[in-house]
C-alpha positions as semicolon CSV with decimal commas, in nm:
position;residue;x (nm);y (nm);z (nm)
1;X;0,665;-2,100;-0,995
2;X;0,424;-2,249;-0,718
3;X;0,241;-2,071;-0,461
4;X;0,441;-2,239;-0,205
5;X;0,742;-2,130;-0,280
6;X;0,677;-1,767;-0,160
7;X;0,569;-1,953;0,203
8;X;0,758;-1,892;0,529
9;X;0,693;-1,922;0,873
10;X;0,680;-1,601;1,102
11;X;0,677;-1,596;1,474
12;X;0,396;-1,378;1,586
13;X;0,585;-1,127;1,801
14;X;0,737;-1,030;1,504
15;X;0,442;-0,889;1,334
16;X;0,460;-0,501;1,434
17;X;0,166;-0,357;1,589
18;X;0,234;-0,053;1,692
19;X;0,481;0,225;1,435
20;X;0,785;0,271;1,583
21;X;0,810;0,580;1,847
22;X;0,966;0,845;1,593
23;X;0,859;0,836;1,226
24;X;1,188;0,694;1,008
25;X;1,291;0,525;1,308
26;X;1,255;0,191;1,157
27;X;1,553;-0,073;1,077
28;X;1,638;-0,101;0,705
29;X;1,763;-0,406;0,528
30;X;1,981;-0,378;0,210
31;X;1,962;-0,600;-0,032
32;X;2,140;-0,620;-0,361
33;X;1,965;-0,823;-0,627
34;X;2,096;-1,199;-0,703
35;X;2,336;-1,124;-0,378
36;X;2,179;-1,105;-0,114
37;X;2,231;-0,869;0,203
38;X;2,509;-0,646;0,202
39;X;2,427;-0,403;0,507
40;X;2,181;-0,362;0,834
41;X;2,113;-0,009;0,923
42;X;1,811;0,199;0,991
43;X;1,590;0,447;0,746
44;X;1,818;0,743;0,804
45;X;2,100;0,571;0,579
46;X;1,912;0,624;0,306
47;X;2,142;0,903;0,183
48;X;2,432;0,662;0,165
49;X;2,265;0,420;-0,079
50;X;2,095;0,701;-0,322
51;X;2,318;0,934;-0,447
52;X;2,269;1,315;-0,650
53;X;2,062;1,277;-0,948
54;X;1,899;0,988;-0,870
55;X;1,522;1,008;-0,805
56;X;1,304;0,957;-0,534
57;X;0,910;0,851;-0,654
58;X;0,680;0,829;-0,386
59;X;0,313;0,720;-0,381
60;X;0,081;1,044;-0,267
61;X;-0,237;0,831;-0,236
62;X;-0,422;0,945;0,068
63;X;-0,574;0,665;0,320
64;X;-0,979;0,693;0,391
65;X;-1,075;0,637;0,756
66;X;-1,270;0,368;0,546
67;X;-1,404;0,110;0,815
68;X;-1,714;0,166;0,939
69;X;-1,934;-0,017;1,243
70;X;-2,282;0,019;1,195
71;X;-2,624;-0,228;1,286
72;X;-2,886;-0,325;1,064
73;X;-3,201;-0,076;1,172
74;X;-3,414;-0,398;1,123
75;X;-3,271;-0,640;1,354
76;X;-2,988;-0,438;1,543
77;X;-2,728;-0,695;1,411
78;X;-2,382;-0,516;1,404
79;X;-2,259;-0,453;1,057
80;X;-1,872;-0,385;0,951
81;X;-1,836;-0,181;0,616
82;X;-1,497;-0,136;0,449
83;X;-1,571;0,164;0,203
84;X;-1,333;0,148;-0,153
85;X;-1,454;0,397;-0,393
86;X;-1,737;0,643;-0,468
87;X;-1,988;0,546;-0,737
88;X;-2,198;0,807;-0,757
89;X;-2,339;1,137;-0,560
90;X;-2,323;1,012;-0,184
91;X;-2,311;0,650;-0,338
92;X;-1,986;0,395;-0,243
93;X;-1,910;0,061;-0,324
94;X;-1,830;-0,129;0,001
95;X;-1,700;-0,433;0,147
96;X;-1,946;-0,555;0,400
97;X;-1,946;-0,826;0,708
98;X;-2,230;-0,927;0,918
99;X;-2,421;-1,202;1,068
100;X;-2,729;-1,152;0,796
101;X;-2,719;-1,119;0,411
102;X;-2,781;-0,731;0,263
103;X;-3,057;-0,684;0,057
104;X;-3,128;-0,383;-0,194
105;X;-3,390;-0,112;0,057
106;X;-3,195;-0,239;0,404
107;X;-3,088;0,046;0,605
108;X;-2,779;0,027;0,852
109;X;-2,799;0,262;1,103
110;X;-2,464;0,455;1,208
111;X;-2,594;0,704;1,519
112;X;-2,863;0,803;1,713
113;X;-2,929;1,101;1,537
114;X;-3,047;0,892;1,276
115;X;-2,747;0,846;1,043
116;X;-2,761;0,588;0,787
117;X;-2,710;0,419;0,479
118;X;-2,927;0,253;0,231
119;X;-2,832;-0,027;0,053
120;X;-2,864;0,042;-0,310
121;X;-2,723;-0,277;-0,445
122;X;-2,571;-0,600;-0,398
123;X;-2,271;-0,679;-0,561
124;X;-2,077;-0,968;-0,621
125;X;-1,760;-1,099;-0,408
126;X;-1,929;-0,931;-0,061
127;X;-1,988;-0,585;-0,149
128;X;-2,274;-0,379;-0,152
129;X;-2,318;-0,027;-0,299
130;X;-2,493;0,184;0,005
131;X;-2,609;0,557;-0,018
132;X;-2,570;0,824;0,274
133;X;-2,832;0,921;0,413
134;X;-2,777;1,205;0,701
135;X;-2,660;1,574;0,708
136;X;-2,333;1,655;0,491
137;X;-2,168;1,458;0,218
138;X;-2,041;1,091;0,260
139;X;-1,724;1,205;0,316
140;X;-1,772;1,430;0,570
141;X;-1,964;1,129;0,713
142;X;-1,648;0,879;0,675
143;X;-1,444;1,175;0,836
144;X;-1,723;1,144;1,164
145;X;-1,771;0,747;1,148
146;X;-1,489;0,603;0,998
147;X;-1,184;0,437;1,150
148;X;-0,829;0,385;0,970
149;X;-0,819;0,078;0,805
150;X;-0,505;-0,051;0,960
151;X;-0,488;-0,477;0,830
152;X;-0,637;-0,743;1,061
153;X;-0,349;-0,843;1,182
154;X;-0,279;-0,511;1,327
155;X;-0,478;-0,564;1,647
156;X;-0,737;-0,293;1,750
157;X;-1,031;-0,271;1,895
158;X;-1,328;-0,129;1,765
159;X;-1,424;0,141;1,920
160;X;-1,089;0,276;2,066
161;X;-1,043;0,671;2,027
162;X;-0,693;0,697;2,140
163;X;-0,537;0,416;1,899
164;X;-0,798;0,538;1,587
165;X;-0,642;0,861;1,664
166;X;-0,233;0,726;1,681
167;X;-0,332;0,547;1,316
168;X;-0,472;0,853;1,141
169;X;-0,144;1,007;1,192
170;X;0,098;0,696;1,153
171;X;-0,097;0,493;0,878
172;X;-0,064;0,805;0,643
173;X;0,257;0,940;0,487
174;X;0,369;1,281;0,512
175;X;0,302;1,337;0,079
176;X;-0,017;1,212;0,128
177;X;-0,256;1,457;-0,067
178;X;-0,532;1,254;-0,281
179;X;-0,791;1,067;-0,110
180;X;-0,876;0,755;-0,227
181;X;-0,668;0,492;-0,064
182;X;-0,770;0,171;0,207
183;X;-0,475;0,077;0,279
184;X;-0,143;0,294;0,281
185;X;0,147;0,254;0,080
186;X;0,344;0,148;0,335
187;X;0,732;0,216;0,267
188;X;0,653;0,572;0,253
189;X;0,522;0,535;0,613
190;X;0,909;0,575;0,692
191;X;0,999;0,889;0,548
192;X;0,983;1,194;0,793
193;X;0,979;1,553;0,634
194;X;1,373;1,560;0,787
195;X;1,437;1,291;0,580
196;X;1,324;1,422;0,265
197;X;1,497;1,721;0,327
198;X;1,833;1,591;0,333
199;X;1,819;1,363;0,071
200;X;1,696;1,725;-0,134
201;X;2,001;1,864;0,020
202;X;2,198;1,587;-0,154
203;X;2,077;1,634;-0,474
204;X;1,846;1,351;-0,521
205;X;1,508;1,428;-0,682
206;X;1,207;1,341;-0,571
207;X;0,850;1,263;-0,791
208;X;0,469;1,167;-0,683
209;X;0,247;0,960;-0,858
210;X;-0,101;0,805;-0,707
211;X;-0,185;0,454;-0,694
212;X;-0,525;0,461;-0,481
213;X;-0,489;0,130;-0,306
214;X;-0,758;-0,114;-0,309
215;X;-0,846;-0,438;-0,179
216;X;-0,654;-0,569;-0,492
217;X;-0,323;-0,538;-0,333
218;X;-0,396;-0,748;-0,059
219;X;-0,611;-1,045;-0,267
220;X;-0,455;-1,371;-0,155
221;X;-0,321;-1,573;-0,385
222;X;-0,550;-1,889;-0,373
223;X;-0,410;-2,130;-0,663
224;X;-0,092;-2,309;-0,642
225;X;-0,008;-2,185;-0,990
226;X;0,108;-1,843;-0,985
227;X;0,036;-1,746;-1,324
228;X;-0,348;-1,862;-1,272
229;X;-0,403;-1,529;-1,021
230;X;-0,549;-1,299;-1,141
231;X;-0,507;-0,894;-0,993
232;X;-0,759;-0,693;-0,922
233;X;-0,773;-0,292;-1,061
234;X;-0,617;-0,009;-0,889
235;X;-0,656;0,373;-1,003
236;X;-0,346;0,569;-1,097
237;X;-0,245;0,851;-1,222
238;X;0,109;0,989;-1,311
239;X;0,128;1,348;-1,406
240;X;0,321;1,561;-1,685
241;X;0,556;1,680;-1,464
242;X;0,611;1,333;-1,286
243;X;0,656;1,195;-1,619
244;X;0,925;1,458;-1,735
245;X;1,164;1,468;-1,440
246;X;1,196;1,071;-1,466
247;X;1,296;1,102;-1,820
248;X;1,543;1,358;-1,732
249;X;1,692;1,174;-1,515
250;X;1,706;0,871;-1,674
251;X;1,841;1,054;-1,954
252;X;2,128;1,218;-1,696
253;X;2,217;0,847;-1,626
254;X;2,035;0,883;-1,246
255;X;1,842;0,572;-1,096
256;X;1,486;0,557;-1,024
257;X;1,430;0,450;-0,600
258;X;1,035;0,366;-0,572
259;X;0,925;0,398;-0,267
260;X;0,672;0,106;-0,244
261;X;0,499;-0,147;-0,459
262;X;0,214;0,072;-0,514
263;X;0,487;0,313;-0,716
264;X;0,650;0,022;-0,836
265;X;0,339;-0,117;-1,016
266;X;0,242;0,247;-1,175
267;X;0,570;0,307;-1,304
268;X;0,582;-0,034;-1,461
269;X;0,211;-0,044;-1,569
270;X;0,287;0,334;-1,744
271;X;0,630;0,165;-1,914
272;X;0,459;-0,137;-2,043
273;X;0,159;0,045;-2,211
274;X;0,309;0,321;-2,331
275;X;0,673;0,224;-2,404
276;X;0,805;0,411;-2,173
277;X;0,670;0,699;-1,863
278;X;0,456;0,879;-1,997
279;X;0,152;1,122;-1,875
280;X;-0,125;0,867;-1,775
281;X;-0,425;0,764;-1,593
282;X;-0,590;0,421;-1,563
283;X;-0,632;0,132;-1,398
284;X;-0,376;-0,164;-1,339
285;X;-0,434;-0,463;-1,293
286;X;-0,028;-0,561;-1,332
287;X;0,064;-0,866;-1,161
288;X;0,453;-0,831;-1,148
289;X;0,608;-1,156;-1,048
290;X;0,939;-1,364;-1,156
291;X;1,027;-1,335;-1,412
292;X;0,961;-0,937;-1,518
293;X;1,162;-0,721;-1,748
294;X;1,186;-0,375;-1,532
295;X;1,187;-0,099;-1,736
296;X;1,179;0,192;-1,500
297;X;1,292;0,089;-1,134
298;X;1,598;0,041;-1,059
299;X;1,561;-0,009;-0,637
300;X;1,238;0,006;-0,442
301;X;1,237;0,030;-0,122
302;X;0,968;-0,165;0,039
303;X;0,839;-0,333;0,386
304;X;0,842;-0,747;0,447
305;X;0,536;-0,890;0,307
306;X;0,329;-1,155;0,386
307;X;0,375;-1,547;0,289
308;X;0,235;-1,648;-0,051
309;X;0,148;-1,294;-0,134
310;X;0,146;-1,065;-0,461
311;X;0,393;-0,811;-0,266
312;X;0,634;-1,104;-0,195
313;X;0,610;-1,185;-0,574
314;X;0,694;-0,906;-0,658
315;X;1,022;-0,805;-0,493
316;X;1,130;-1,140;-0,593
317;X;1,120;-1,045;-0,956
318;X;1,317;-0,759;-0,859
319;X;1,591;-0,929;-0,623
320;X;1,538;-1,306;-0,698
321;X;1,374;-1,585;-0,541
322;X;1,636;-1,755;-0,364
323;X;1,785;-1,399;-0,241
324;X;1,470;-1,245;-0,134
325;X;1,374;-1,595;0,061
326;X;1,697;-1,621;0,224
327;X;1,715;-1,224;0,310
328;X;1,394;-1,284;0,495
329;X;1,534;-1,591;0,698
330;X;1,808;-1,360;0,827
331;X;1,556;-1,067;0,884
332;X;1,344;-1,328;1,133
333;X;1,690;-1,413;1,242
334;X;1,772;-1,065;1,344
335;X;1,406;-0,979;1,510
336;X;1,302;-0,728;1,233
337;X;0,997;-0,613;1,279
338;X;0,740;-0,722;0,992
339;X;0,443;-0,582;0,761
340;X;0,255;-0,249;0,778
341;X;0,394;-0,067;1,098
342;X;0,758;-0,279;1,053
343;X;1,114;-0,215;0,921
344;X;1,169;-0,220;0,537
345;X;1,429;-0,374;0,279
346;X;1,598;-0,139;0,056
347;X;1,647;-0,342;-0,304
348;X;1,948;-0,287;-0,555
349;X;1,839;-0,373;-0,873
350;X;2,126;-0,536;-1,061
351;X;2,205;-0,261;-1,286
352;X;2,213;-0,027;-0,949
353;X;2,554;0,052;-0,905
354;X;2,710;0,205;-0,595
């Protein structure tokens, strides 16, 4: 297929920028694959759709207060670093944007006191690899200067306490436990601790893995033809126990409910390499798009993506095309609210029987 055939246009006001006032508050979509939509609700009727011994896997992945504002010392030209993963004692690869080029030995300065970082090396694609320099550890320092990475079309100002301080509770899910993540995996941004307590109560399982999300997830998809894009790597991990409880319950004849495309691609990553879910660690670089044999998931549960992207792709393999496409027409139709801080689509695969 062509990248225009995942396009659609989206009226602005739909694009959520604030999370909704209560955590799981959000409308939810349902979706049965190759049918289309079958019910409008909200998060909390999750327990009607997932029954006892299916099983819940969620993402864990912690998000970094990545962004950083800084100036170079040289000039005082303001400098915008998006941090994505340590390389070294007190050395990170970054994302960087400024008015003036980096060069290896320039120093951006974060704070009076004399914070800074050195620039180490430049890398290709707009990164640079920058050392701390200051008291503490770089991540103590990302903990000081850092702001939640929220996506640009979430609109924030930069130096805002009171909305950095709303994201670093919203943009993180309540199983968030490793840090490595720039982004957050976004469907689990709907599950309160409530929530997951009565779907425990009904006997559905639930599993973490850890996808640490990276720029990767958001690359857009700049050729027409799909098959020419290429994904970028993301670090995962799936654990013994993970790994046994799906094979029981696959095994007891219970369905497997990711929670995000970030669990979606780990499981299916794992599945593909291995033959099956397995213990693992790694790096995918999975680009799941129609059409894909699933061998683990049998519903995801995911937010509306963006036009022409990956994520889009993705759920299409799962649903079909022409039923994901039209189930969005009807969710701009009904005023859901879209992307990061929006309402979510619950999937039926077609093997996932009510």
């Amino acid at each position: 297929m062509k990248t225009s055939d995942y396009d659609y246009h989206l009226p602005p006001e739909l694009i959520a920028q604030q999370p909704p006032p209560i955590r799981g508050g959000s409308r939810m979509m349902v979706v049965r694959a190759g049918f289309g939509v079958v019910a409008d609700g909200t998060v909390g009727d999750l327990p009607r759709w997932i029954r006892s011994g299916d099983r819940l896997v969620v993402n864990n992945t912690k998000v970094l207060p990545a962004r950083v504002y800084g100036s170079w010392q040289d000039t005082g030209g303001r400098v915008e670093l998006l941090f994505l993963e340590p390389s070294g004692t007190d050395t990170w690869d970054a994302m960087y944007h400024a008015s003036r080029s980096a060069r290896e030995g320039r120093i951006i300065s974060l704070d009076a006191d004399g914070s800074s970082l050195c620039v180490v090396t430049c890398l290709p694609f707009g990164r640079i690899r920058v050392r701390w320099q200051g008291t503490g550890s770089m991540d103590s320092a990302l903990d000081r200067f850092g702001v939640m990475p929220v996506p640009p079309y979430i609109q924030r100002k930069a130096d805002d306490p009171a909305t950095d301080l709303l994201d670093r509770e919203r943009y993180q899910t309540v199983f968030a436990r490793h840090t490595g993540a720039i982004a957050a995996p976004t469907a689990g941004l709907h599950f309160s601790k409530e929530l997951l307590g009565q779907l425990g109560r009904d006997g559905v399982g639930m599993s973490e893995i850890t996808l640490h999300v990276g720029p990767g997830t958001f690359k857009p998809v700049k050729v027409e033809d799909v098959d020419q894009h290429t994904m970028e790597a993301e670090r995962y991990e799936i654990s013994p126990e993970t790994a046994e409880a799906i094979r029981r319950t696959r095994q007891a004849g219970g369905r497997i409910v990711a929670v995000g495309s970030t669990t979606v691609r780990t499981l299916e990553t794992v599945a593909l390499e291995h033959g099956g879910v397995l213990p693992a660690s790694g790096r995918s670089t999975l680009f799941i798009r129609p059409p894909f044999e699933f061998r683990v998931v049998g519903a995801m549960l995911t937010n509306f993506h963006l036009p022409r992207s990956t994520l889009l792709m993705m759920v299409s393999a799962l649903a079909g095309h022409d039923c994901i496409m039209a189930a969005y027409a009807e969710a701009i139709r009904k005023s859901y609210r879209f992307y990061s801080y929006g309402d979510c689509m619950l999937i039926l695969g077609d093997t996932f029987a009510t």
